[in-house]
mmCIF file as Biopython writes it, N, C-alpha, C and O atoms, coordinates in Angstrom:
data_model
#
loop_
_atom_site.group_PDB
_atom_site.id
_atom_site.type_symbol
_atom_site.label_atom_id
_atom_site.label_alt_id
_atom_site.label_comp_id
_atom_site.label_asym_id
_atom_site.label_entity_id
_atom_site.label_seq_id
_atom_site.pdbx_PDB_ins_code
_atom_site.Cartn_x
_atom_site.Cartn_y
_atom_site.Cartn_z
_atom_site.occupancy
_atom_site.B_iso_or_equiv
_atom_site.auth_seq_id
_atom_site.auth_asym_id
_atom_site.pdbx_PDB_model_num
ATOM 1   N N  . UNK A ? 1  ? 7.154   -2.167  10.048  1.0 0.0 1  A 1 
ATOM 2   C CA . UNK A ? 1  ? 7.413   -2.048  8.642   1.0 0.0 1  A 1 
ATOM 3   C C  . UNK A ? 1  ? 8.331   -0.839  8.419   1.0 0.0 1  A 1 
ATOM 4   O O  . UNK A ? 1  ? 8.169   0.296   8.866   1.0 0.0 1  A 1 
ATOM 5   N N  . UNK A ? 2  ? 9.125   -1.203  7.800   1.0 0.0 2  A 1 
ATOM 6   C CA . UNK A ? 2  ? 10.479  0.441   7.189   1.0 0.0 2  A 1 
ATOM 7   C C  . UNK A ? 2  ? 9.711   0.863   6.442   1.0 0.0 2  A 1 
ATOM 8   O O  . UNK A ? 2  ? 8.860   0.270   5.780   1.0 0.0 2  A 1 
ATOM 9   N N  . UNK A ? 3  ? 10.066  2.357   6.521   1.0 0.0 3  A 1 
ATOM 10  C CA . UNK A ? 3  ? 9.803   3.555   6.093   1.0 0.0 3  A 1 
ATOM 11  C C  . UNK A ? 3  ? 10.572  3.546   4.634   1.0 0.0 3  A 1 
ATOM 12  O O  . UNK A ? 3  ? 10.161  4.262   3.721   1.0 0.0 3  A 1 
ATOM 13  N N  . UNK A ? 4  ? 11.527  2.827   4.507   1.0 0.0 4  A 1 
ATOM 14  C CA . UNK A ? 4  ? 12.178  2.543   3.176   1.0 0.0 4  A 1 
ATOM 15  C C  . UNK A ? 4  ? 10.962  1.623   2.114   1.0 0.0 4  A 1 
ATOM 16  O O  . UNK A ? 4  ? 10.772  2.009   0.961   1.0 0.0 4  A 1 
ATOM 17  N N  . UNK A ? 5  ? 10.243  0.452   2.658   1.0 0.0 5  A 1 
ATOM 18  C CA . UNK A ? 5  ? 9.364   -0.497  1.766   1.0 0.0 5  A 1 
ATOM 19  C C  . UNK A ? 5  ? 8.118   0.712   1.325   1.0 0.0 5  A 1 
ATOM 20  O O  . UNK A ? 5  ? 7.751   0.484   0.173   1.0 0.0 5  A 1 
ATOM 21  N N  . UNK A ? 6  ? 7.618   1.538   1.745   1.0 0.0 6  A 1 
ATOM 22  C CA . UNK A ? 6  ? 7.131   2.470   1.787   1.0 0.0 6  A 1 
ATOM 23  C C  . UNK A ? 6  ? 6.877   3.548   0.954   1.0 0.0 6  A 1 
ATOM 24  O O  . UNK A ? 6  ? 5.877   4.088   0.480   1.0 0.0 6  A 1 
ATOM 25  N N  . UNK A ? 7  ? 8.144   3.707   0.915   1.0 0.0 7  A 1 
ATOM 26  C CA . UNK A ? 7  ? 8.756   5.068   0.333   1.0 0.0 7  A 1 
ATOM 27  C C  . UNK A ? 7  ? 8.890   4.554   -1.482  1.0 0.0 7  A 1 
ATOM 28  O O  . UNK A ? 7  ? 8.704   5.373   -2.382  1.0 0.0 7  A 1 
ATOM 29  N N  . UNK A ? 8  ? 9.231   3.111   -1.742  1.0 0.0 8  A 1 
ATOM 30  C CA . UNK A ? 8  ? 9.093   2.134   -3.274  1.0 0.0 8  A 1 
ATOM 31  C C  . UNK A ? 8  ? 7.738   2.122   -3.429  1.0 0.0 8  A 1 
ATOM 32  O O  . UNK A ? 8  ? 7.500   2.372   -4.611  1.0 0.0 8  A 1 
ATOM 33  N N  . UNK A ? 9  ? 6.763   1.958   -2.826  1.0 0.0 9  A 1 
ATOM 34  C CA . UNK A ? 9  ? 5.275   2.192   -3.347  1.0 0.0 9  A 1 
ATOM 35  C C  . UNK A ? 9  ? 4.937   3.446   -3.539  1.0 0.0 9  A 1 
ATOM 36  O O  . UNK A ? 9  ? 4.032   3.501   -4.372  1.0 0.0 9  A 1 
ATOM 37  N N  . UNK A ? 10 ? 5.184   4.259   -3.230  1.0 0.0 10 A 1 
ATOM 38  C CA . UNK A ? 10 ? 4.997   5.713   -3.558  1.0 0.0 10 A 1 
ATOM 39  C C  . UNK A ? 10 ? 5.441   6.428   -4.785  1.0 0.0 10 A 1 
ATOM 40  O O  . UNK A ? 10 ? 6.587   6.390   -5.233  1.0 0.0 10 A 1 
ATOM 41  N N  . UNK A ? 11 ? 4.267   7.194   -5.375  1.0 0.0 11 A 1 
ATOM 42  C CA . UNK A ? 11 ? 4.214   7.310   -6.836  1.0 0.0 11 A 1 
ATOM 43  C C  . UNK A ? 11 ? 3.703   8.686   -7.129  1.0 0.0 11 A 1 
ATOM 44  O O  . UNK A ? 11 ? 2.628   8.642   -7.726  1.0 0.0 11 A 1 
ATOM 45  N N  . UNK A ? 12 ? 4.118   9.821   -6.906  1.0 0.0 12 A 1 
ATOM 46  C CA . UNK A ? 12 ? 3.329   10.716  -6.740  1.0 0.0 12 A 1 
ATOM 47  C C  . UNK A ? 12 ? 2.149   10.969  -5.613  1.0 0.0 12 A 1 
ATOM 48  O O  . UNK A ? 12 ? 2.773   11.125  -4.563  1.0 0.0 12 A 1 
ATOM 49  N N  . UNK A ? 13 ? 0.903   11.070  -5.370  1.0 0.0 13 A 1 
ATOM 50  C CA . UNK A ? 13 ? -0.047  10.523  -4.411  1.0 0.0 13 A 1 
ATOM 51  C C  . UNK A ? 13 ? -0.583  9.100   -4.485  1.0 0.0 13 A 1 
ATOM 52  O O  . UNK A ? 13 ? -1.414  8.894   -3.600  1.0 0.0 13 A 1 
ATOM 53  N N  . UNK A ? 14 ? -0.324  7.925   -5.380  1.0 0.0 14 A 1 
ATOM 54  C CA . UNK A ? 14 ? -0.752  6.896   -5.511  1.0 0.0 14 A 1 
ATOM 55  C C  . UNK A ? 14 ? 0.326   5.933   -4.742  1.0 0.0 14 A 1 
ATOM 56  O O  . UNK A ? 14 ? 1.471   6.148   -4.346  1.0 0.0 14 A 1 
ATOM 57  N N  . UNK A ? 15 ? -0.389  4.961   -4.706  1.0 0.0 15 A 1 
ATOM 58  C CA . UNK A ? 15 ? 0.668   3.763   -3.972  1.0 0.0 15 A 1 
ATOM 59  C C  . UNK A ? 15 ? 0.661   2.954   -5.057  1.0 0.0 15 A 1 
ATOM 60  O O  . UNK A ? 15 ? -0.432  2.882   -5.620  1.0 0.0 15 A 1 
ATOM 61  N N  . UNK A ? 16 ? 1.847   2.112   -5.679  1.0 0.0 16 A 1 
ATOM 62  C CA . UNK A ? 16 ? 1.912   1.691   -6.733  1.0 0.0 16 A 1 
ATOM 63  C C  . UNK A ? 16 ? 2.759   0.452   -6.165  1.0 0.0 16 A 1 
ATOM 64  O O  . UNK A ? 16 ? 3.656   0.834   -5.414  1.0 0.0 16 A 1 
ATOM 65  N N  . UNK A ? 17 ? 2.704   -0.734  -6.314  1.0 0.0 17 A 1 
ATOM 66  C CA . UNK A ? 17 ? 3.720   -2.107  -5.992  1.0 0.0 17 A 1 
ATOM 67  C C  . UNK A ? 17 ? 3.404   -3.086  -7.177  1.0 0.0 17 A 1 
ATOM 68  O O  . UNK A ? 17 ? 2.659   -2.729  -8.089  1.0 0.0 17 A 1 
ATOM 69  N N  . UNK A ? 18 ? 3.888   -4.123  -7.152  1.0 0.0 18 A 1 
ATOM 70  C CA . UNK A ? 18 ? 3.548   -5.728  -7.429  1.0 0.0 18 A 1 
ATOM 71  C C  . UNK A ? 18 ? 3.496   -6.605  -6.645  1.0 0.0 18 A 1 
ATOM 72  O O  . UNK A ? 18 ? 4.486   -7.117  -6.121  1.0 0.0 18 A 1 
ATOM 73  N N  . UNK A ? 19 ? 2.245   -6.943  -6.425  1.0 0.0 19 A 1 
ATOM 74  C CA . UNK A ? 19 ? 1.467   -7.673  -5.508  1.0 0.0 19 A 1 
ATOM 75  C C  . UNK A ? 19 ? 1.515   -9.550  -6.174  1.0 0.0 19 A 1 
ATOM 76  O O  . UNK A ? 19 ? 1.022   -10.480 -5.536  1.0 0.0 19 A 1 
ATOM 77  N N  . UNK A ? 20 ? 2.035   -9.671  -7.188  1.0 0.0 20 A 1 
ATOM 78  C CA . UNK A ? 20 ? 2.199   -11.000 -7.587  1.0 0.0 20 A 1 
ATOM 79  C C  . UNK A ? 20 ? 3.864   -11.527 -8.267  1.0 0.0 20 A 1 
ATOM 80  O O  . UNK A ? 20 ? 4.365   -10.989 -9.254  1.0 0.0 20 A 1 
ATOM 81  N N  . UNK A ? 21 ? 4.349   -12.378 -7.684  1.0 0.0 21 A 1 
ATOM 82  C CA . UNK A ? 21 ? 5.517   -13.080 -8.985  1.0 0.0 21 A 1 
ATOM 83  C C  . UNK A ? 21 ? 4.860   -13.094 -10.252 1.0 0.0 21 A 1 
ATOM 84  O O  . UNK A ? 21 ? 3.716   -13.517 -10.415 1.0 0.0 21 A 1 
ATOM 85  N N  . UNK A ? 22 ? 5.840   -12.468 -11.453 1.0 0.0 22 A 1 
ATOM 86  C CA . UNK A ? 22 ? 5.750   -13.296 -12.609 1.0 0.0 22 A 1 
ATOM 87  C C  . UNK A ? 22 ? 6.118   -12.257 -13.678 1.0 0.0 22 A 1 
ATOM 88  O O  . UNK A ? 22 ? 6.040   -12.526 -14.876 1.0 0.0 22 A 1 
ATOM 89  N N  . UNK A ? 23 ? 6.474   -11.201 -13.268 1.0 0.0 23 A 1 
ATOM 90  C CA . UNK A ? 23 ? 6.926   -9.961  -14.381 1.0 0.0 23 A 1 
ATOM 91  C C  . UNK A ? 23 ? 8.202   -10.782 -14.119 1.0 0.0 23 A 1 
ATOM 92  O O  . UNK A ? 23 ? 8.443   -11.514 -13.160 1.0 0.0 23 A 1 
ATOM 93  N N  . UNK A ? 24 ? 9.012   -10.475 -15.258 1.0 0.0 24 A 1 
ATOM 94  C CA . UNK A ? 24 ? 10.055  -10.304 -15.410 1.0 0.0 24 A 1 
ATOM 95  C C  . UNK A ? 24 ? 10.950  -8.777  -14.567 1.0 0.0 24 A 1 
ATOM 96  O O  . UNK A ? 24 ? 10.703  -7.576  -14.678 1.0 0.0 24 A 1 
ATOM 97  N N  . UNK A ? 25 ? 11.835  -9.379  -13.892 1.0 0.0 25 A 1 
ATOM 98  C CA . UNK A ? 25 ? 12.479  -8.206  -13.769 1.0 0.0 25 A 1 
ATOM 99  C C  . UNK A ? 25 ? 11.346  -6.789  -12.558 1.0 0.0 25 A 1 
ATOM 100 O O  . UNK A ? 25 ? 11.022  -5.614  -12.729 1.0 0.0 25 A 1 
ATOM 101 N N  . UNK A ? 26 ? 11.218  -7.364  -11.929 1.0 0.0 26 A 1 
ATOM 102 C CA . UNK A ? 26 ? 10.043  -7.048  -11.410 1.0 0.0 26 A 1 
ATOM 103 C C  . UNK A ? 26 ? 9.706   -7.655  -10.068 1.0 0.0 26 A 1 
ATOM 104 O O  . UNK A ? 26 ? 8.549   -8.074  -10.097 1.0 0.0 26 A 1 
ATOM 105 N N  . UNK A ? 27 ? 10.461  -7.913  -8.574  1.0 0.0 27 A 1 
ATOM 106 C CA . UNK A ? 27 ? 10.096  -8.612  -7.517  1.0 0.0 27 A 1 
ATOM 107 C C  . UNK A ? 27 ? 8.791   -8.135  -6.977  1.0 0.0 27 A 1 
ATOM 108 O O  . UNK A ? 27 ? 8.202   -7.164  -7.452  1.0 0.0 27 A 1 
ATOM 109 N N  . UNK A ? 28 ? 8.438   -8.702  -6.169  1.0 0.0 28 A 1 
ATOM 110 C CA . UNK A ? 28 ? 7.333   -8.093  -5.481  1.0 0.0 28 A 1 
ATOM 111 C C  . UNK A ? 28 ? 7.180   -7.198  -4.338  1.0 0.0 28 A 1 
ATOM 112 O O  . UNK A ? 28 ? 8.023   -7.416  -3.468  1.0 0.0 28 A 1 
ATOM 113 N N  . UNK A ? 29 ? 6.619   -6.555  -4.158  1.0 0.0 29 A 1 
ATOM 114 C CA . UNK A ? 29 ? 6.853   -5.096  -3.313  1.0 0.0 29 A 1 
ATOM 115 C C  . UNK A ? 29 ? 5.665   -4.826  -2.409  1.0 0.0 29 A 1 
ATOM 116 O O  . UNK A ? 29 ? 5.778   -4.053  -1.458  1.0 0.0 29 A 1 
ATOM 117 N N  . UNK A ? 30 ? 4.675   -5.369  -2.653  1.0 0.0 30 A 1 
ATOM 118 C CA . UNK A ? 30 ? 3.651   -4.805  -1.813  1.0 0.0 30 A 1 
ATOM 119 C C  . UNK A ? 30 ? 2.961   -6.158  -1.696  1.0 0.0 30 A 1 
ATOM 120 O O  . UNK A ? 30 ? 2.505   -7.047  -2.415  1.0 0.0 30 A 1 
ATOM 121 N N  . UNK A ? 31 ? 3.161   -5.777  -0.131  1.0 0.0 31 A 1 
ATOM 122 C CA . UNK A ? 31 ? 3.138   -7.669  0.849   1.0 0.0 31 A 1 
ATOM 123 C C  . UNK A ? 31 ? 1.815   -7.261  0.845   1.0 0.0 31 A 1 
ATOM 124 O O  . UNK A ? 31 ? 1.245   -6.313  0.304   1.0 0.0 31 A 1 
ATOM 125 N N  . UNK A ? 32 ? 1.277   -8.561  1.866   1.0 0.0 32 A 1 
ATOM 126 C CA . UNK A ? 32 ? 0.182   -8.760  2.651   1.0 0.0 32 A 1 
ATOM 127 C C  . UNK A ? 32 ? -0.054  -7.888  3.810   1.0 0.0 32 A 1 
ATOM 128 O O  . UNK A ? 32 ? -1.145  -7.800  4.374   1.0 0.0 32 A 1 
ATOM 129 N N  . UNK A ? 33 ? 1.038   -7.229  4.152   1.0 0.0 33 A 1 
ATOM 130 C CA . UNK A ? 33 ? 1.152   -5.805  5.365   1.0 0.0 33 A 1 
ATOM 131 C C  . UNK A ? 33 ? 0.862   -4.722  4.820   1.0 0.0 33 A 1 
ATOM 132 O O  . UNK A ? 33 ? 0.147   -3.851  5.317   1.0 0.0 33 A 1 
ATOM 133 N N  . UNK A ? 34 ? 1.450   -4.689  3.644   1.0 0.0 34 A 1 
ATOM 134 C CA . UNK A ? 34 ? 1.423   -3.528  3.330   1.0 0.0 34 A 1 
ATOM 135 C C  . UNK A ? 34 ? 0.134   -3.366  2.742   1.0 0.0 34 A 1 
ATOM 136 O O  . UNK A ? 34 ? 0.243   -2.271  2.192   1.0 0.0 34 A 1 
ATOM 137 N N  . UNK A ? 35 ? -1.242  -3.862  2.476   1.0 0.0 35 A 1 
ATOM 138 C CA . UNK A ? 35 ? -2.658  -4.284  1.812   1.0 0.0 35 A 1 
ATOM 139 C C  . UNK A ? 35 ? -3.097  -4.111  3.299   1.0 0.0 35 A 1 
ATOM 140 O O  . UNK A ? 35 ? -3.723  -3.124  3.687   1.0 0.0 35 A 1 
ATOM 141 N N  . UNK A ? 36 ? -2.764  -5.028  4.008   1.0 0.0 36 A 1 
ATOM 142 C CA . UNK A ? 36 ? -3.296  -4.386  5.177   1.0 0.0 36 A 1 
ATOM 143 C C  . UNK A ? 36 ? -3.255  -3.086  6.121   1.0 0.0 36 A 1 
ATOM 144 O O  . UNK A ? 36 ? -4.146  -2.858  6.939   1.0 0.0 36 A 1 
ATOM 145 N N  . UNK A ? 37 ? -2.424  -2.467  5.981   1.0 0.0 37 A 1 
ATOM 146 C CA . UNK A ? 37 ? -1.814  -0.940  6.272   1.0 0.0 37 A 1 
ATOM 147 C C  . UNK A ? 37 ? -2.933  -0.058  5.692   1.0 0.0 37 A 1 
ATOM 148 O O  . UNK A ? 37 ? -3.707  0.794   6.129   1.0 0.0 37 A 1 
ATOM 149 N N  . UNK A ? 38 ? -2.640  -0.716  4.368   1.0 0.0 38 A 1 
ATOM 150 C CA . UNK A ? 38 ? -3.688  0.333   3.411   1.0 0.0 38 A 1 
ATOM 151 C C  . UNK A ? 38 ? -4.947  -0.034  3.823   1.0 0.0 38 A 1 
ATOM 152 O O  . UNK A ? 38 ? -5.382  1.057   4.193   1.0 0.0 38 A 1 
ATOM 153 N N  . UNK A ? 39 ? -5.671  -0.689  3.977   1.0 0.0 39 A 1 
ATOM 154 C CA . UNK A ? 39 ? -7.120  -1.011  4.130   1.0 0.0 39 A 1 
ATOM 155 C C  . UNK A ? 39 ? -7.502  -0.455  5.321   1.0 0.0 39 A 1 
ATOM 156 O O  . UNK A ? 39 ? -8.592  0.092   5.490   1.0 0.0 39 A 1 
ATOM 157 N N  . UNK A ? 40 ? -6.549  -0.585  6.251   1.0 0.0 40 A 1 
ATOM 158 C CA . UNK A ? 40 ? -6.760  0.329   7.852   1.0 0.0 40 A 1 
ATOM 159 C C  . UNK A ? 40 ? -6.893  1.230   7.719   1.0 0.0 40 A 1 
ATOM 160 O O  . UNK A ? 40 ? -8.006  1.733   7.871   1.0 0.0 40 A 1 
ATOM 161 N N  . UNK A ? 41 ? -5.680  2.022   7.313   1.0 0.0 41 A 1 
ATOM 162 C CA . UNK A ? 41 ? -6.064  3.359   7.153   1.0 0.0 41 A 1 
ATOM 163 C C  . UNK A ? 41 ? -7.387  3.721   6.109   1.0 0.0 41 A 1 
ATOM 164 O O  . UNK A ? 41 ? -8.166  4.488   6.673   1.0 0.0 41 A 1 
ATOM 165 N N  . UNK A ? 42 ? -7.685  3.460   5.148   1.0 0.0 42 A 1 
ATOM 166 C CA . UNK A ? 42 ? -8.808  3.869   4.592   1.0 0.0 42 A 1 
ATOM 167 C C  . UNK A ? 42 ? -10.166 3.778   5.351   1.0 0.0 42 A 1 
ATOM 168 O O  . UNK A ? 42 ? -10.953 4.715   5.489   1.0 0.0 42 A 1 
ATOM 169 N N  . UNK A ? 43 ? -10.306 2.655   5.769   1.0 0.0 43 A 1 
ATOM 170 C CA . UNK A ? 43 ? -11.420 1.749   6.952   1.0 0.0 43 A 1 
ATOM 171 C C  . UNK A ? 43 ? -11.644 3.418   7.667   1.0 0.0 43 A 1 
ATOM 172 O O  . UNK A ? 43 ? -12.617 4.171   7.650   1.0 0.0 43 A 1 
ATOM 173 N N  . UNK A ? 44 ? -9.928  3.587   8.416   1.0 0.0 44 A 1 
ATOM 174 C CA . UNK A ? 44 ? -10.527 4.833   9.118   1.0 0.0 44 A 1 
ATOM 175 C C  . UNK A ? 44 ? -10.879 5.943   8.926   1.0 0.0 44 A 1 
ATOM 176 O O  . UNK A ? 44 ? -11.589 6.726   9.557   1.0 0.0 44 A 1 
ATOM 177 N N  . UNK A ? 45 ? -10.130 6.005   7.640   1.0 0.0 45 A 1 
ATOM 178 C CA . UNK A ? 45 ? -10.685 7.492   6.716   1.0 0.0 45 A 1 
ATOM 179 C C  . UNK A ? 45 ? -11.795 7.573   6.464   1.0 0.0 45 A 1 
ATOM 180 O O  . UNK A ? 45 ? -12.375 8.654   6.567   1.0 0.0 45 A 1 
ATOM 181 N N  . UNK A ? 46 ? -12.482 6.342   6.019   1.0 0.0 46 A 1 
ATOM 182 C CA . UNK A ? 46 ? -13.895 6.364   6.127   1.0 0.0 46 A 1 
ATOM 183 C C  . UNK A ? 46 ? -14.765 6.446   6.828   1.0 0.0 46 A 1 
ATOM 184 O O  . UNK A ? 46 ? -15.934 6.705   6.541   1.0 0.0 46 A 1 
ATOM 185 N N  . UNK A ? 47 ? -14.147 6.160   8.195   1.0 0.0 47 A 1 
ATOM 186 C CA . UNK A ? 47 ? -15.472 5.928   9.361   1.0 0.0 47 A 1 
ATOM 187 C C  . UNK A ? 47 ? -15.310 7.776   9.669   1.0 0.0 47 A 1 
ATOM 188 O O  . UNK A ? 47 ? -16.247 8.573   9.703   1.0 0.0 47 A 1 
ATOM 189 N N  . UNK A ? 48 ? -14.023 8.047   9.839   1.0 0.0 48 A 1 
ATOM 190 C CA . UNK A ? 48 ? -14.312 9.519   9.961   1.0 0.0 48 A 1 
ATOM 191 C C  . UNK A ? 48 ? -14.938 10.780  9.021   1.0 0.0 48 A 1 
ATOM 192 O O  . UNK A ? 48 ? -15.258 11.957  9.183   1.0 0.0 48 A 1 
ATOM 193 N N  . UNK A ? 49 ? -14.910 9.878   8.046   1.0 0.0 49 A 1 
ATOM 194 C CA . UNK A ? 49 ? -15.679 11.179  6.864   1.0 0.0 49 A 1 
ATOM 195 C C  . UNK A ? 49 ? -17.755 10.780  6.902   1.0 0.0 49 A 1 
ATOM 196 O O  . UNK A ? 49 ? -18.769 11.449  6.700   1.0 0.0 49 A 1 
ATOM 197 N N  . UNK A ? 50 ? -17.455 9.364   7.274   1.0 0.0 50 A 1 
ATOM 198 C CA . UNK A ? 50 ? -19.077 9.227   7.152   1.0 0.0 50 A 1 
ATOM 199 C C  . UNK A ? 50 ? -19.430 10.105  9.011   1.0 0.0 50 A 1 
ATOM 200 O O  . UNK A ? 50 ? -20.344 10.882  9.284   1.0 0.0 50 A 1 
ATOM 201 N N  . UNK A ? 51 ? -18.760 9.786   9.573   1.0 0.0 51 A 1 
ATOM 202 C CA . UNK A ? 51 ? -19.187 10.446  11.300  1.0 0.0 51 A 1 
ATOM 203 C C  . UNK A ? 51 ? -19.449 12.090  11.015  1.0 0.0 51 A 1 
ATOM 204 O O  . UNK A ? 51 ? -20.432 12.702  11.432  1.0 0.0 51 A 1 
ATOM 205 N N  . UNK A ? 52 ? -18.738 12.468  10.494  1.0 0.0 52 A 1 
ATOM 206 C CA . UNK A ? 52 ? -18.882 14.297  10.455  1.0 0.0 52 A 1 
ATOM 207 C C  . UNK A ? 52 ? -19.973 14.890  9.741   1.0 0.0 52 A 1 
ATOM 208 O O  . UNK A ? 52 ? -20.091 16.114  9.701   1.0 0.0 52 A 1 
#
């Protein structure tokens, strides 16, 4: 995945996309990779904050 698709979800500290067609003016930006990216990493953020 580019570091460019990436860098369009990024919003300050939030990740921000459109995950569906149908805005106007508005493509979609945050795939099925990129949901999965995110869920990994959290998955692991979590297993390491509950372990300590």
């Amino acid at each position: 995945m580019e570091q460019a698709s990436w860098v369009r979800l990024q919003n300050g500290s939030d990740i921000r996309g459109v995950a569906v067609a149908g805005i106007a003016d508005q493509p979609v930006n945050l795939t099925a990779a990129h949901a999965n990216s995110i869920g990994q990493a959290f998955a692991h953020w979590l297993v390491t904050i509950i372990n300590h």
